[in-house]
C-alpha positions as CSV (number, residue, x, y, z in Angstrom):
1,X,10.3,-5.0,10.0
2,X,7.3,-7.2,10.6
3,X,4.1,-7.4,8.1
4,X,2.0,-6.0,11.2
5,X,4.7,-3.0,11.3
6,X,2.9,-1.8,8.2
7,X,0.0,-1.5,9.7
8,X,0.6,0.0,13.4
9,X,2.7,3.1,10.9
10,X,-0.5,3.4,9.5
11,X,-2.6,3.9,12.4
12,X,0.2,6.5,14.0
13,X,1.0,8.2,10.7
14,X,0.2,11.7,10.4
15,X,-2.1,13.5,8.0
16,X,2.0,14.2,5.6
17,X,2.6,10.3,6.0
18,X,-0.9,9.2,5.0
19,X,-0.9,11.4,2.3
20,X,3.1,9.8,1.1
21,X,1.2,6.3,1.4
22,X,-1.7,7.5,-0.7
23,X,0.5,8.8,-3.0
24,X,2.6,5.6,-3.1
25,X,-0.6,3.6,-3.3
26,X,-1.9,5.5,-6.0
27,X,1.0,5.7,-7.9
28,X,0.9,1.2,-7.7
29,X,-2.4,1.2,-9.0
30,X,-1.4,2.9,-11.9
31,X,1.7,1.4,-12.9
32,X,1.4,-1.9,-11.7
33,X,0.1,-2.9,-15.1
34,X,2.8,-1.4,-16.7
35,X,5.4,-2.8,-14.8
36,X,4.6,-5.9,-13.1
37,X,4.3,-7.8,-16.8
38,X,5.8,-11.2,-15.3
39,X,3.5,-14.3,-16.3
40,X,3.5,-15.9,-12.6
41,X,1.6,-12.8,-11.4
42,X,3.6,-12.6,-8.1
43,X,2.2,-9.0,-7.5
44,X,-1.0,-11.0,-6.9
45,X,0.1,-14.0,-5.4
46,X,2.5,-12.4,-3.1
47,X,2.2,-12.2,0.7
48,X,4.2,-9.2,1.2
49,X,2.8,-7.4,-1.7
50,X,-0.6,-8.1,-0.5
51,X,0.1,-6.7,3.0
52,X,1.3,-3.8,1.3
53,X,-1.6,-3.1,-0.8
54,X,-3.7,-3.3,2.4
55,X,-1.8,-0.9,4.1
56,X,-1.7,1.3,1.6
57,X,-5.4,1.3,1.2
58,X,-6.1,1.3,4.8
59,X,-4.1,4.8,4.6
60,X,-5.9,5.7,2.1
61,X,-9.3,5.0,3.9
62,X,-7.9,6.9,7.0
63,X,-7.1,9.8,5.2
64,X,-10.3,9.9,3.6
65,X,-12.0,9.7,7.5
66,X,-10.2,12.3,9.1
């Protein structure tokens, strides 16, 4: 699965799967902190983890429009 994969899901996912990715997204927000305690910050630095985070929050976004 491509980055870009990520985001075509998210503009085909329906109202049950943008509302597993908002949950998911949600859930990252909130325990990222708690678990991602490594020095390096790759959770910030990361290319994959950043591509996530969009696509979670373009979910997110989506949801919120429809």
């Amino acid at each position: 699965m491509e980055l870009e994969d990520l985001n075509n899901f998210v503009q085909t996912a329906n109202e049950e799967q943008l509302k597993a990715f908002g949950f998911l997204g949600q859930w990252l927000m909130e325990n990222s902190p708690k678990y991602c305690t490594c020095a390096c910050k790759c959770n910030q630095n990361c290319e994959i983890a950043k591509s996530l985070g969009g696509a979670l929050m373009a979910a997110g976004q989506k949801l919120q429009g429809q």
